[in-house]
N, CA, C and O atoms as CSV, one atom per row, in Angstrom:
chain,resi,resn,atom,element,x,y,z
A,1,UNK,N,N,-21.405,2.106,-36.908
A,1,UNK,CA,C,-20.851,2.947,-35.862
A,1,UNK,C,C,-21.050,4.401,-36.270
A,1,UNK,O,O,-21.009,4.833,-37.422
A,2,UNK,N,N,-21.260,5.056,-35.210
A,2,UNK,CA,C,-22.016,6.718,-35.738
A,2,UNK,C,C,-19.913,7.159,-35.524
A,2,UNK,O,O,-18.834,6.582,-35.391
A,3,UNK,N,N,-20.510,8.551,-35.629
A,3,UNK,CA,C,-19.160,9.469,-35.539
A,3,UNK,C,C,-19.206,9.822,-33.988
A,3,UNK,O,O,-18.118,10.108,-33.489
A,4,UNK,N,N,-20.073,9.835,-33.348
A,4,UNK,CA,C,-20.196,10.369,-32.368
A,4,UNK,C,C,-19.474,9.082,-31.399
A,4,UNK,O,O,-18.398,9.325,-30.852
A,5,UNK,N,N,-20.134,7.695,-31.220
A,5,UNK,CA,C,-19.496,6.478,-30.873
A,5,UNK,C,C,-17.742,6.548,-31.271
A,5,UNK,O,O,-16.876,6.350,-30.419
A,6,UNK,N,N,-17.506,6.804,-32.430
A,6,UNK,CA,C,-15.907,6.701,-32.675
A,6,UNK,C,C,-15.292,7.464,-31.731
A,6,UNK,O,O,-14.363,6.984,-31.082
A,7,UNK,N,N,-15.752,8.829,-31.514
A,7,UNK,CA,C,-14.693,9.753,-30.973
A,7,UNK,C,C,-14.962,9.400,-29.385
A,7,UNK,O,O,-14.196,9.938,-28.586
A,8,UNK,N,N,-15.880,8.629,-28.926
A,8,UNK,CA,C,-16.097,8.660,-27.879
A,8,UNK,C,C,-14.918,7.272,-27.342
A,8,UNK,O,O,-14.051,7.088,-26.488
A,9,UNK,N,N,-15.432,6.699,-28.222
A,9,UNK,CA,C,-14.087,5.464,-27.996
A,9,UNK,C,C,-13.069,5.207,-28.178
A,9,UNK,O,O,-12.366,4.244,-27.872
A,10,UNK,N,N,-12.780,6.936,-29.223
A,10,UNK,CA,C,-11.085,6.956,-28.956
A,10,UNK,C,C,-10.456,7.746,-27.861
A,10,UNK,O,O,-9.320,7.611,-27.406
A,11,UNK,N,N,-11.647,8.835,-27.412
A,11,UNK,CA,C,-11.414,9.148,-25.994
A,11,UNK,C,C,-11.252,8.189,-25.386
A,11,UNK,O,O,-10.075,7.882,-25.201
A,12,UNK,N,N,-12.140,7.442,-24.903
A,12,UNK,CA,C,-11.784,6.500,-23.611
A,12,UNK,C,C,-10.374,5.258,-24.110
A,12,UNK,O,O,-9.340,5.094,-23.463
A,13,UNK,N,N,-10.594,4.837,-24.867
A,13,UNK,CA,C,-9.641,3.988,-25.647
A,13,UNK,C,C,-8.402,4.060,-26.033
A,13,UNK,O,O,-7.540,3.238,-25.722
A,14,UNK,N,N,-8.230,5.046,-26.736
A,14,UNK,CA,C,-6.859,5.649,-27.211
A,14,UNK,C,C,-6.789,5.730,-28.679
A,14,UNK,O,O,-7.655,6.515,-29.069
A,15,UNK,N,N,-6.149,5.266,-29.587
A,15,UNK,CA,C,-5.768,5.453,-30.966
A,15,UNK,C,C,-5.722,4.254,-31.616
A,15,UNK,O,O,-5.832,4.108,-32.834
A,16,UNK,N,N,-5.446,2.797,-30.234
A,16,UNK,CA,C,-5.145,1.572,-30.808
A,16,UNK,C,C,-6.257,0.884,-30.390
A,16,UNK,O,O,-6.604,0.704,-29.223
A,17,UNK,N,N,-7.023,0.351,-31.802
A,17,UNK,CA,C,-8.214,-0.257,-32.017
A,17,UNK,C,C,-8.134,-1.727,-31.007
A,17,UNK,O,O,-9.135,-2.085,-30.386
A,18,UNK,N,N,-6.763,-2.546,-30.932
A,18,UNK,CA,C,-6.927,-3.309,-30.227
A,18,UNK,C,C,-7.205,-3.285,-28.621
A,18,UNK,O,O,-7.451,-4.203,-27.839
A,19,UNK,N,N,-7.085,-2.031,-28.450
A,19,UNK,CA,C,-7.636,-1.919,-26.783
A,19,UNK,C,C,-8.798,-1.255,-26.196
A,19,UNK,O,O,-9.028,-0.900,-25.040
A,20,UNK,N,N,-9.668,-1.152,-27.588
A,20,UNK,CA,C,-11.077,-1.380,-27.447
A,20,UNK,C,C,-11.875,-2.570,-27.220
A,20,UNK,O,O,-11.361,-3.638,-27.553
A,21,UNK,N,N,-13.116,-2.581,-26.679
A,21,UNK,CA,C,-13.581,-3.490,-26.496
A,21,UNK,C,C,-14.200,-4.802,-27.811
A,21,UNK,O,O,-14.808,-4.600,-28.862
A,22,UNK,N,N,-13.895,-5.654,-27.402
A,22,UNK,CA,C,-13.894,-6.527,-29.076
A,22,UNK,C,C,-15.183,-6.459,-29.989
A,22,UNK,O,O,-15.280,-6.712,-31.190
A,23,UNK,N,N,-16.164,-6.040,-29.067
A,23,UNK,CA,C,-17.117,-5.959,-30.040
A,23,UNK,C,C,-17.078,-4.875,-31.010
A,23,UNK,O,O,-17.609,-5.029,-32.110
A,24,UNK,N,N,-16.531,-3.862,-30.714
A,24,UNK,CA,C,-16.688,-2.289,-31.444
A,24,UNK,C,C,-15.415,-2.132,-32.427
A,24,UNK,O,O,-15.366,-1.336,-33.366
A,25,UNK,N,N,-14.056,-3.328,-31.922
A,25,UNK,CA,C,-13.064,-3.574,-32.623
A,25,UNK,C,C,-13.321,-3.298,-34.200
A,25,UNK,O,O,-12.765,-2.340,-34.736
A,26,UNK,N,N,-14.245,-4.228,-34.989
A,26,UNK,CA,C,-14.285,-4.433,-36.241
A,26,UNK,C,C,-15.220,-3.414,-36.856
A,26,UNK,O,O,-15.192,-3.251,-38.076
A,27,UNK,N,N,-16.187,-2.599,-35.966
A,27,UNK,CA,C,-16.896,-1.300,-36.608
A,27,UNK,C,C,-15.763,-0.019,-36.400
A,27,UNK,O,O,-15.621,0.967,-37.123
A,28,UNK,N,N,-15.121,-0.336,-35.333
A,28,UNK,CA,C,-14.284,0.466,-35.700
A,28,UNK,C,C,-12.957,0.585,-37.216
A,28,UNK,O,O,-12.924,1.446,-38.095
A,29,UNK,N,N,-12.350,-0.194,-37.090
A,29,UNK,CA,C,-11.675,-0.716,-38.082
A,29,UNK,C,C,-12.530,-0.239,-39.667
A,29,UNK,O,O,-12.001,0.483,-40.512
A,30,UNK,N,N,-13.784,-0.775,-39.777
A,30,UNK,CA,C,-14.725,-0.658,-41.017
A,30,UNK,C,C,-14.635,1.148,-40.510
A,30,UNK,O,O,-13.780,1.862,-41.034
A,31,UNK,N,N,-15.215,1.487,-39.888
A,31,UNK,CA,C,-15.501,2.953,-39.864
A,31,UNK,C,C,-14.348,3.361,-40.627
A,31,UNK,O,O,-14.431,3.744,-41.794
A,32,UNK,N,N,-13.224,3.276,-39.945
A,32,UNK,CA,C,-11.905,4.118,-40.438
A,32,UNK,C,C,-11.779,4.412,-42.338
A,32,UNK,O,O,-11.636,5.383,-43.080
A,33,UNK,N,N,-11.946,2.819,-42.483
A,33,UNK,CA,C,-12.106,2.672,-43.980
A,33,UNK,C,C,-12.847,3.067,-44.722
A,33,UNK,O,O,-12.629,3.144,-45.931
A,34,UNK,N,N,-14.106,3.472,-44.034
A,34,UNK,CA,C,-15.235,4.242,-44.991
A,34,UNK,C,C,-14.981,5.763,-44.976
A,34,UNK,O,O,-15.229,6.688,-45.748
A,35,UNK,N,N,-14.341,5.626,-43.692
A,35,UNK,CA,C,-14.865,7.610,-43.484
A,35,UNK,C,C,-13.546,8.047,-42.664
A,35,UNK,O,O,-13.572,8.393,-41.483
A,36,UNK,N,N,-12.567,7.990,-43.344
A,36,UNK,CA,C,-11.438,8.317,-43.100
A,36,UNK,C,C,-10.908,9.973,-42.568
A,36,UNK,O,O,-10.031,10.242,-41.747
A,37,UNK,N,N,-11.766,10.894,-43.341
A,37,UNK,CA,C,-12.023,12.074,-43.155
A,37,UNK,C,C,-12.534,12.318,-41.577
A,37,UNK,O,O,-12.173,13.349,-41.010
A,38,UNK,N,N,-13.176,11.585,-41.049
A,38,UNK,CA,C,-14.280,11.881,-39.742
A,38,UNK,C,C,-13.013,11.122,-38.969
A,38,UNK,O,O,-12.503,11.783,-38.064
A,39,UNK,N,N,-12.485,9.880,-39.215
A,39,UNK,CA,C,-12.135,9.217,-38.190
A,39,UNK,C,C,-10.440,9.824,-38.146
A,39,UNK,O,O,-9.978,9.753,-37.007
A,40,UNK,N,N,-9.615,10.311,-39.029
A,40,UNK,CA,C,-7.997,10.070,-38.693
A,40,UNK,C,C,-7.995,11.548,-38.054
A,40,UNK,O,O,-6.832,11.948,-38.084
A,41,UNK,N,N,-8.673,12.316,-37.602
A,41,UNK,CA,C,-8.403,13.540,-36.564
A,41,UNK,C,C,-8.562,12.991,-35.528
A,41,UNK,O,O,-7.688,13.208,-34.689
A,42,UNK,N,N,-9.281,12.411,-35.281
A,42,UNK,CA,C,-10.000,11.256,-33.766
A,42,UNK,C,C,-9.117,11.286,-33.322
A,42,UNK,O,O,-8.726,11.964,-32.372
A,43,UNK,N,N,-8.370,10.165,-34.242
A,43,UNK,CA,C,-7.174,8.940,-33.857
A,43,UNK,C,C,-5.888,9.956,-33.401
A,43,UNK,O,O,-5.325,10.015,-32.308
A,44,UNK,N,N,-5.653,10.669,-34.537
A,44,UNK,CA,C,-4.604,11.652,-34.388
A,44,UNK,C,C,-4.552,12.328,-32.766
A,44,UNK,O,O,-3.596,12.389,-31.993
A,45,UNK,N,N,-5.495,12.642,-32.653
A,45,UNK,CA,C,-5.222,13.662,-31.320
A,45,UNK,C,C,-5.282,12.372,-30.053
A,45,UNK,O,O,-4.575,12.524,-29.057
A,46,UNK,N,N,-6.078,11.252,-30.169
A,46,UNK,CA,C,-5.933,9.473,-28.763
A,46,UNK,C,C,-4.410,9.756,-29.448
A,46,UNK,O,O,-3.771,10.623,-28.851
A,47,UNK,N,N,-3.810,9.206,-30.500
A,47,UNK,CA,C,-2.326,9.085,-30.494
A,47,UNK,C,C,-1.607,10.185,-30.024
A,47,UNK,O,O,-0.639,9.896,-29.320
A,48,UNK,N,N,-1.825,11.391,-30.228
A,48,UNK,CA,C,-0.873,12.457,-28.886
A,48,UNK,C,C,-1.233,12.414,-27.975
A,48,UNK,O,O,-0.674,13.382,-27.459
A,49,UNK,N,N,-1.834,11.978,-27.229
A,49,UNK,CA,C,-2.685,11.436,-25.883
A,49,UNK,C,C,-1.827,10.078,-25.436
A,49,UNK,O,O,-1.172,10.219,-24.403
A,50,UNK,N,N,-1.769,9.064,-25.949
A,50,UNK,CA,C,-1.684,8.071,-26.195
A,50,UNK,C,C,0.255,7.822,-25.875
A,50,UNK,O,O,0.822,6.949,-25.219
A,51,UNK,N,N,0.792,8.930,-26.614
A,51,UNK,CA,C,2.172,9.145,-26.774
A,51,UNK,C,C,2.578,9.613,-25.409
A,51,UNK,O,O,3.382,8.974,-24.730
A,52,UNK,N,N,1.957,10.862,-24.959
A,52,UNK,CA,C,2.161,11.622,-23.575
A,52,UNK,C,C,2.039,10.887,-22.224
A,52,UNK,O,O,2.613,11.203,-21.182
A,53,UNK,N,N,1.042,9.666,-22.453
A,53,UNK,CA,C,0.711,8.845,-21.241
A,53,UNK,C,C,2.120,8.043,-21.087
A,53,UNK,O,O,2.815,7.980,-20.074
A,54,UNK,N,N,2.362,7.437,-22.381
A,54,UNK,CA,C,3.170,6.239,-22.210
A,54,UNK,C,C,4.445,6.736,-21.987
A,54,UNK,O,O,4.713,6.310,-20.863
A,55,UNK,N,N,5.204,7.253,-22.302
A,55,UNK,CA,C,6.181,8.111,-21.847
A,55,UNK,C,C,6.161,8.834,-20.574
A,55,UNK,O,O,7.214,9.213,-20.061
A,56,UNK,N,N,5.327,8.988,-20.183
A,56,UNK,CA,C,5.800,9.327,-18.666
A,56,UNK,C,C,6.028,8.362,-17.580
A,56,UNK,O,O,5.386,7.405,-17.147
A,57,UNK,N,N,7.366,9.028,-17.221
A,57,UNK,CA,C,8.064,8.055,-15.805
A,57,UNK,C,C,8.216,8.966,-14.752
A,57,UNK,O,O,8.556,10.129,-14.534
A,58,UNK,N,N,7.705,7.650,-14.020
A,58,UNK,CA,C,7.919,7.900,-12.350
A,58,UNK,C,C,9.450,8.116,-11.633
A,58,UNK,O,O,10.023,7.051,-11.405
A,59,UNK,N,N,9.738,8.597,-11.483
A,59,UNK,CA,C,11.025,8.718,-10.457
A,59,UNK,C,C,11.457,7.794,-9.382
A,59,UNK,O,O,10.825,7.679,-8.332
A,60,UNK,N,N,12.138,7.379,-9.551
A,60,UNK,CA,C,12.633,5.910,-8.290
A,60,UNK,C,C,13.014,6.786,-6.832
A,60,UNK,O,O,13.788,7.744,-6.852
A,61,UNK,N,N,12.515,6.422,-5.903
A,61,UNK,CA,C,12.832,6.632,-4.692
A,61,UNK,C,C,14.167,6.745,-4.198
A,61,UNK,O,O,15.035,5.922,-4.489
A,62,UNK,N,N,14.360,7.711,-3.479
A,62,UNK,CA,C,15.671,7.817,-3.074
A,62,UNK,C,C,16.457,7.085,-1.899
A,62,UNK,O,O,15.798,7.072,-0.859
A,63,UNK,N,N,17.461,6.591,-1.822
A,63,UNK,CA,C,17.340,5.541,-1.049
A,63,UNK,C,C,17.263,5.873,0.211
A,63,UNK,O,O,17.072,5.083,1.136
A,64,UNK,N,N,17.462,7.493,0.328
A,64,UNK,CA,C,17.249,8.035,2.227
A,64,UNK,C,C,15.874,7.873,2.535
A,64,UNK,O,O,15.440,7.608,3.656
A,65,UNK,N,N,14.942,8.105,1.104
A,65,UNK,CA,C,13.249,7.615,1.310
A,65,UNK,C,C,12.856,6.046,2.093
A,65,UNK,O,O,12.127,5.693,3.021
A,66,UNK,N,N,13.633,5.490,1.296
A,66,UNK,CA,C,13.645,3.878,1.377
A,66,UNK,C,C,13.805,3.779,2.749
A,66,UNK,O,O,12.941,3.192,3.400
A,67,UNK,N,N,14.761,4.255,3.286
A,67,UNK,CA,C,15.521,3.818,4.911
A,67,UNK,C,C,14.297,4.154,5.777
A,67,UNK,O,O,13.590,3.323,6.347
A,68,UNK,N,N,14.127,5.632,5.799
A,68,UNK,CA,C,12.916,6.042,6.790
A,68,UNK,C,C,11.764,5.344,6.766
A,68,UNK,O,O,11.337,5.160,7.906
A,69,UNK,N,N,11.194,4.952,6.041
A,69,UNK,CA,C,10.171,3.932,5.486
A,69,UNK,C,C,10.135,2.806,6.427
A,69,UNK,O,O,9.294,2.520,7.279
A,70,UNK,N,N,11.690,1.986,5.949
A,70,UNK,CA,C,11.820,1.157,6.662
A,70,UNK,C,C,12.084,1.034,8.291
A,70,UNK,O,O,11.987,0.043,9.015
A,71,UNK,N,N,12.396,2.187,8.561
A,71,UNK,CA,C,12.739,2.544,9.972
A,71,UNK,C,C,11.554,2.502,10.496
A,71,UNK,O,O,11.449,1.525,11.239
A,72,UNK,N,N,10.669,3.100,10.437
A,72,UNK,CA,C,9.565,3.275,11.100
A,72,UNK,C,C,8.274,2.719,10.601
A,72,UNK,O,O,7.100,3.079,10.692
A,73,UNK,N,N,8.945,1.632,9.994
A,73,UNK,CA,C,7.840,0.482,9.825
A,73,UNK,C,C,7.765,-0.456,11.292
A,73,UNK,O,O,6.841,-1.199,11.625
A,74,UNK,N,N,8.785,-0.228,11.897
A,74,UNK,CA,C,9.219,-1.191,13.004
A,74,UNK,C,C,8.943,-0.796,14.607
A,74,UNK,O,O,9.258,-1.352,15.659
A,75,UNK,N,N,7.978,0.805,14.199
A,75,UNK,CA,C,7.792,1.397,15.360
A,75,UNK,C,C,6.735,0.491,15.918
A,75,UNK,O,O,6.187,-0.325,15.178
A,76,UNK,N,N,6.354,0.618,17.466
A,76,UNK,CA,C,5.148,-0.182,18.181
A,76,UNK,C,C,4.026,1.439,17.803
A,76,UNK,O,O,4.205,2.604,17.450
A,77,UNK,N,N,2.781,0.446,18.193
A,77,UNK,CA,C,1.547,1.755,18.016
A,77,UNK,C,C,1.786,2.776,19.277
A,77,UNK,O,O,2.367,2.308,20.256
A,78,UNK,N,N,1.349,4.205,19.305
A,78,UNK,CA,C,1.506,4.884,19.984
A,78,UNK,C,C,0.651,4.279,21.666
A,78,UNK,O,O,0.061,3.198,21.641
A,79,UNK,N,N,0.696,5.024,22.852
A,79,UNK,CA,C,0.331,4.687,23.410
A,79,UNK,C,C,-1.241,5.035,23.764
A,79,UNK,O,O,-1.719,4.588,24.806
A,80,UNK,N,N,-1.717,5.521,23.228
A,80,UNK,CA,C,-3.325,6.388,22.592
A,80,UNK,C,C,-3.735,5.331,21.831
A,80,UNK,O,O,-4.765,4.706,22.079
A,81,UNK,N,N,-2.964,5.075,20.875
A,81,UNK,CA,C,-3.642,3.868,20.262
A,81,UNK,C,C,-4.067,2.750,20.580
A,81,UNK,O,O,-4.994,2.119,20.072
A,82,UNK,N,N,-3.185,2.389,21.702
A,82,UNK,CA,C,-3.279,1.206,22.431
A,82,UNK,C,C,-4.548,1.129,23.743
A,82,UNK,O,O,-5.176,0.104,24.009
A,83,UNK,N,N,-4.682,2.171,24.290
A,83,UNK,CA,C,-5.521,2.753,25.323
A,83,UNK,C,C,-7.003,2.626,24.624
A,83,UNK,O,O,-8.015,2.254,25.218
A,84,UNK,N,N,-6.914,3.065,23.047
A,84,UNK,CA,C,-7.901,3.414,21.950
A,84,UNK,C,C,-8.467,2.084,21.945
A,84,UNK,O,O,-9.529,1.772,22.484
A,85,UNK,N,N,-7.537,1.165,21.174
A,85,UNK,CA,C,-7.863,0.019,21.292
A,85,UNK,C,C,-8.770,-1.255,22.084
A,85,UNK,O,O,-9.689,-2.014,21.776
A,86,UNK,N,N,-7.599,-0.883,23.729
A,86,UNK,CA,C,-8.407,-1.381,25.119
A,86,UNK,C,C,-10.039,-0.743,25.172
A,86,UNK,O,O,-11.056,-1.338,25.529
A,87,UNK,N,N,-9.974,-0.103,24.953
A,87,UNK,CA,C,-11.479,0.697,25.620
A,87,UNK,C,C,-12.792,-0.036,24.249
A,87,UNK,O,O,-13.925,-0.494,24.400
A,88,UNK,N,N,-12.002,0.148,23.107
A,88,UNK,CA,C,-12.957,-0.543,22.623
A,88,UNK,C,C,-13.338,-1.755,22.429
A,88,UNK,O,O,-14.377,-1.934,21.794
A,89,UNK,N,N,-12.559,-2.923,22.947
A,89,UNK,CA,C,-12.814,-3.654,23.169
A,89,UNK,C,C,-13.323,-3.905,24.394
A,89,UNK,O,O,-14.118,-4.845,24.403
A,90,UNK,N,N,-13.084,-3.251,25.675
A,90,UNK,CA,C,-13.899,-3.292,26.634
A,90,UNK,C,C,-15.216,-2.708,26.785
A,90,UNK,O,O,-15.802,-2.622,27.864
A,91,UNK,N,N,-15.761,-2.219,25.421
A,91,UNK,CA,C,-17.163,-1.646,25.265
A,91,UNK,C,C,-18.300,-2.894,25.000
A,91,UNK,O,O,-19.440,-3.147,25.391
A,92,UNK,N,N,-16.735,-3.859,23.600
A,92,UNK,CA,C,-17.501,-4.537,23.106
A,92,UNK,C,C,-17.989,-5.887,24.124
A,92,UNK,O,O,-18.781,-6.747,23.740
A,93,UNK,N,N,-17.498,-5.873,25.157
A,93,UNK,CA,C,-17.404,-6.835,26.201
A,93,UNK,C,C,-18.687,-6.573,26.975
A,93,UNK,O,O,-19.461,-7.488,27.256
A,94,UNK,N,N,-18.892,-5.331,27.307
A,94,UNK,CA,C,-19.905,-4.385,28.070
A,94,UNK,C,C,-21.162,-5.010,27.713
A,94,UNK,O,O,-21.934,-5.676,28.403
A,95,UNK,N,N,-21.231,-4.530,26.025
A,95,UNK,CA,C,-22.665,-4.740,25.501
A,95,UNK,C,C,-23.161,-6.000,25.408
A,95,UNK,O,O,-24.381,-6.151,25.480
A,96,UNK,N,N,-21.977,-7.535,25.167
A,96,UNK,CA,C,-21.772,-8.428,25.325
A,96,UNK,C,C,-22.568,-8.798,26.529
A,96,UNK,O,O,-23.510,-9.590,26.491
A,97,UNK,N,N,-22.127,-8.164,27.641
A,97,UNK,CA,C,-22.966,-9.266,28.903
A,97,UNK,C,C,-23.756,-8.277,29.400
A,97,UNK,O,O,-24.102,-8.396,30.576
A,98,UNK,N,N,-24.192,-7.149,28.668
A,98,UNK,CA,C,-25.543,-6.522,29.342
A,98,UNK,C,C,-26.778,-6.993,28.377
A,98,UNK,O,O,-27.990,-6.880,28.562
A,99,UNK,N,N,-25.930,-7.657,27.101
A,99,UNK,CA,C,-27.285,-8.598,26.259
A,99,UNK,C,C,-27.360,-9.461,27.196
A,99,UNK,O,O,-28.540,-9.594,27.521
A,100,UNK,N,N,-26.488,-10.291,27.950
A,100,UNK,CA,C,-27.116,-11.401,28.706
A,100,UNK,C,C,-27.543,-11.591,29.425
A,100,UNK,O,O,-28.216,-12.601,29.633
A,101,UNK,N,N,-27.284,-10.434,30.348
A,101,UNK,CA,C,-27.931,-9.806,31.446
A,101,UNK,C,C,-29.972,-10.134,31.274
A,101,UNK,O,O,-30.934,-10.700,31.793
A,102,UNK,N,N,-29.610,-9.416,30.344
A,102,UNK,CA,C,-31.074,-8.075,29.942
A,102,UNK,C,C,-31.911,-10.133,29.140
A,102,UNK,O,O,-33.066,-10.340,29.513
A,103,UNK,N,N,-31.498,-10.872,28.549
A,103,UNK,CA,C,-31.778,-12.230,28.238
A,103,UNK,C,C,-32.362,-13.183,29.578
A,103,UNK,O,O,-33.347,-13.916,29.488
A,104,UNK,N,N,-31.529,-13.006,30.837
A,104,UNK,CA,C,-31.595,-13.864,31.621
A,104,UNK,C,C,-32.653,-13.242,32.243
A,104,UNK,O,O,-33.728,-13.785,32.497
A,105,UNK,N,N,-32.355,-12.111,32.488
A,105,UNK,CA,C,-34.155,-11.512,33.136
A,105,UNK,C,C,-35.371,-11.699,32.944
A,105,UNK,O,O,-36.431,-11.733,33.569
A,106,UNK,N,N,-34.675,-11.897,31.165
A,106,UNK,CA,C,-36.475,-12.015,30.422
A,106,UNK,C,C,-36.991,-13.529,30.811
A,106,UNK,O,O,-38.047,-13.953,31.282
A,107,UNK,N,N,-35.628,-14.215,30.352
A,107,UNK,CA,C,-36.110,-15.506,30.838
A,107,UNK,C,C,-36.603,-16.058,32.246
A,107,UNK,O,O,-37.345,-17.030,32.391
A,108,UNK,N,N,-36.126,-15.361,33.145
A,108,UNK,CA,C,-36.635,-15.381,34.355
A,108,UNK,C,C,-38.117,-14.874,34.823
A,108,UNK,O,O,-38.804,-15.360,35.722
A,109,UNK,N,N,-38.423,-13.780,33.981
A,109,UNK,CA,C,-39.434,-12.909,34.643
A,109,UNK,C,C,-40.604,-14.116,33.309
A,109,UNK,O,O,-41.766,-14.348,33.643
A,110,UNK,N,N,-40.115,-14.635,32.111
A,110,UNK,CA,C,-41.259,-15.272,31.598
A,110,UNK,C,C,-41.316,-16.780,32.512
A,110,UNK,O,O,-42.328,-17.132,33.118
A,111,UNK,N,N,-40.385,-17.358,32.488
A,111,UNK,CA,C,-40.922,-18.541,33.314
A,111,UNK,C,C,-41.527,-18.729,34.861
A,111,UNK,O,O,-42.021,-19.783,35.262
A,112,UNK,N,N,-41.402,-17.578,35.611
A,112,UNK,CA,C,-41.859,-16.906,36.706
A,112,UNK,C,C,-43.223,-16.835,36.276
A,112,UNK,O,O,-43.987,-17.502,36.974
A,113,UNK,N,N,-43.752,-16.202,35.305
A,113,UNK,CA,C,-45.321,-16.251,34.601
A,113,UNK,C,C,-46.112,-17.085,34.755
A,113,UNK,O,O,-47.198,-17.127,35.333
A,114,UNK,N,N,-44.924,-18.496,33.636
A,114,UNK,CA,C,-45.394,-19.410,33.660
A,114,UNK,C,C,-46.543,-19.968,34.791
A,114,UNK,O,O,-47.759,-19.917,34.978
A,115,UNK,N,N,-45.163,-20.605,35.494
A,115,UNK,CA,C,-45.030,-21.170,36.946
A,115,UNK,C,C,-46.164,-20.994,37.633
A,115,UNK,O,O,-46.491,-21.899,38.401
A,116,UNK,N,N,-47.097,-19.689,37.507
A,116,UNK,CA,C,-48.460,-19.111,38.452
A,116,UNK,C,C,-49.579,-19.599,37.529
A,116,UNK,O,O,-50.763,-19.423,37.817
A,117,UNK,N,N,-49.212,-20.161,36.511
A,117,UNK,CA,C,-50.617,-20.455,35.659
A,117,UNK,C,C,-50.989,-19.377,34.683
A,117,UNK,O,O,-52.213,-19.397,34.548
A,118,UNK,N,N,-50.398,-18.386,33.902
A,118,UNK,CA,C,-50.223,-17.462,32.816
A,118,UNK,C,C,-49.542,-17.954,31.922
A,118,UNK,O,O,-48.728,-17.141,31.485
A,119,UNK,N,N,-49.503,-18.992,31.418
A,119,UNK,CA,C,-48.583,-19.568,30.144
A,119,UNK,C,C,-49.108,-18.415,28.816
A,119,UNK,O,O,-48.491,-17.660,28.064
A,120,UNK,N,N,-50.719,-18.796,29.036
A,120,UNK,CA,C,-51.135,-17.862,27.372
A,120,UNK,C,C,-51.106,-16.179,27.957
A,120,UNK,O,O,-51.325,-15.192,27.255
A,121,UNK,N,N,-50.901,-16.179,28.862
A,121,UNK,CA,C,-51.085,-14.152,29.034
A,121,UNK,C,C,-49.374,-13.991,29.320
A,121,UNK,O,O,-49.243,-12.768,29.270
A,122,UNK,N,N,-48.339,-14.425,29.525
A,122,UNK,CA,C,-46.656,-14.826,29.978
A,122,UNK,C,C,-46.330,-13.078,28.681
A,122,UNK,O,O,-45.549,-12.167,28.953
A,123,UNK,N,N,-46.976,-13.141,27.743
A,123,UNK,CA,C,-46.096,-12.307,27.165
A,123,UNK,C,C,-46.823,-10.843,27.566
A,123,UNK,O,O,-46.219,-9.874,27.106
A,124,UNK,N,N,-48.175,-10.497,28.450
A,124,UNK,CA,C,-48.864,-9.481,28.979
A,124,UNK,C,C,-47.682,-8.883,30.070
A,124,UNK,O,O,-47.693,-7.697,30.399
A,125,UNK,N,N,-46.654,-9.859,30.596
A,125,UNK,CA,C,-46.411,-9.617,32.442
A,125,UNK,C,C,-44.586,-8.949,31.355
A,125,UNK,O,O,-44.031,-7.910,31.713
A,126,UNK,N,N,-44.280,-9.415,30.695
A,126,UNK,CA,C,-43.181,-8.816,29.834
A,126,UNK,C,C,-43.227,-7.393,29.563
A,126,UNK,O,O,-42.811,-6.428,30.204
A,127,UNK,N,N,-44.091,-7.545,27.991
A,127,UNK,CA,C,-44.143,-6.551,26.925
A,127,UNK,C,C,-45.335,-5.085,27.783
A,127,UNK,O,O,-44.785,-3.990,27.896
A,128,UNK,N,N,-46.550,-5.180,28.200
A,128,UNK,CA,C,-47.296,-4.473,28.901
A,128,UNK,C,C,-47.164,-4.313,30.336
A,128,UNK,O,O,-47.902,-3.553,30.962
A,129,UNK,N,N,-45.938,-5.236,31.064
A,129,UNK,CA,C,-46.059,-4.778,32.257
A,129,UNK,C,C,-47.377,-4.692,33.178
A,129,UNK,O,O,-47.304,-3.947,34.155
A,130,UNK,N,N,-48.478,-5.335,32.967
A,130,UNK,CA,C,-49.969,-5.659,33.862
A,130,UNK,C,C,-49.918,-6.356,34.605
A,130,UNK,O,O,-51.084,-6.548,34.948
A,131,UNK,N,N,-49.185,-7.044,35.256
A,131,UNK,CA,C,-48.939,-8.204,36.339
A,131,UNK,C,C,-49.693,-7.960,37.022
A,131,UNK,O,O,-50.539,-8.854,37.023
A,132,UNK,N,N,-49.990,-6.950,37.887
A,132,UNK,CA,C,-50.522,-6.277,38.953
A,132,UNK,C,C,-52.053,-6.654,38.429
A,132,UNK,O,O,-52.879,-6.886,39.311
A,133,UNK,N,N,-52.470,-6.728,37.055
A,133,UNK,CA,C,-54.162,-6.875,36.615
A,133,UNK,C,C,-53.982,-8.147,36.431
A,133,UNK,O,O,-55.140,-8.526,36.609
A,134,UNK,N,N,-53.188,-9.402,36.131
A,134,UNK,CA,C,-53.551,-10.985,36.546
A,134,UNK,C,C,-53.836,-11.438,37.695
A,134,UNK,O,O,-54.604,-12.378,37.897
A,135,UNK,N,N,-53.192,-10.756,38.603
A,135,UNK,CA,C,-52.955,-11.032,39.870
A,135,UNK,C,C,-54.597,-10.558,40.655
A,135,UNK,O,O,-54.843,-10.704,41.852
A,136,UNK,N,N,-55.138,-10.232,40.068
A,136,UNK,CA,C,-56.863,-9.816,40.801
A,136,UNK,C,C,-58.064,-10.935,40.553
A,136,UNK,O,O,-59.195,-10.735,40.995
């Protein structure tokens, strides 16, 4: 393990070797023991780090917090929202049957093709619109 790896993993890590990842666990550990000089400033400053995290507490909610919370958990959605809502689902309805629309045509206008004896040219009277040049 370099010096550079140690300090990097007591940054991210902290001071306590066991909440490093297990592989680096035991180079860490060996590091300390060889090069004690390089590694116990590391550690020293993850452990005031380490100290400052764990000690800090959150503040419990007050219970007038709690009430409002709960109060207006129970509201209905505004009426914008609801309007918001309708419309987009009546979009999704829209596009819904103007695919089927825009499907039934095709199918109509290809078996219409058919029907005249254009089975192999059926996709000319579609995609190019030439009807008007079979028809001569």
């Amino acid at each position: 393990m370099t010096p550079e790896r140690f300090h990097e993993l007591t940054e991210i890590y902290g001071a306590d070797t066991r909440r490093w990842p297990p592989p680096e666990q035991a180079a860490a550990v060996s590091f300390t023991k060889d090069y004690p000089d390089l590694a116990q400033p590391a550690l020293k400053a993850a452990a005031e780090l380490d100290s400052l995290l764990s000690g800090y507490q959150i503040a419990q909610p007050d219970a007038a917090l709690r009430e409002r919370i709960i109060a207006a958990s129970g509201k209905s959605r505004s009426g914008w929202m609801r309007a918001r809502l309708w419309w987009q689902g009546t979009g999704l309805a829209g596009i819904g049957l103007a695919g089927a629309v825009t499907g039934a045509l095709l199918i109509g206008v290809i078996h219409s093709a058919e029907t005249r004896g254009y089975e192999d040219q059926a996709y000319a009277v579609t995609a190019f619109n030439i009807s008007d040049e079979l028809d001569e």
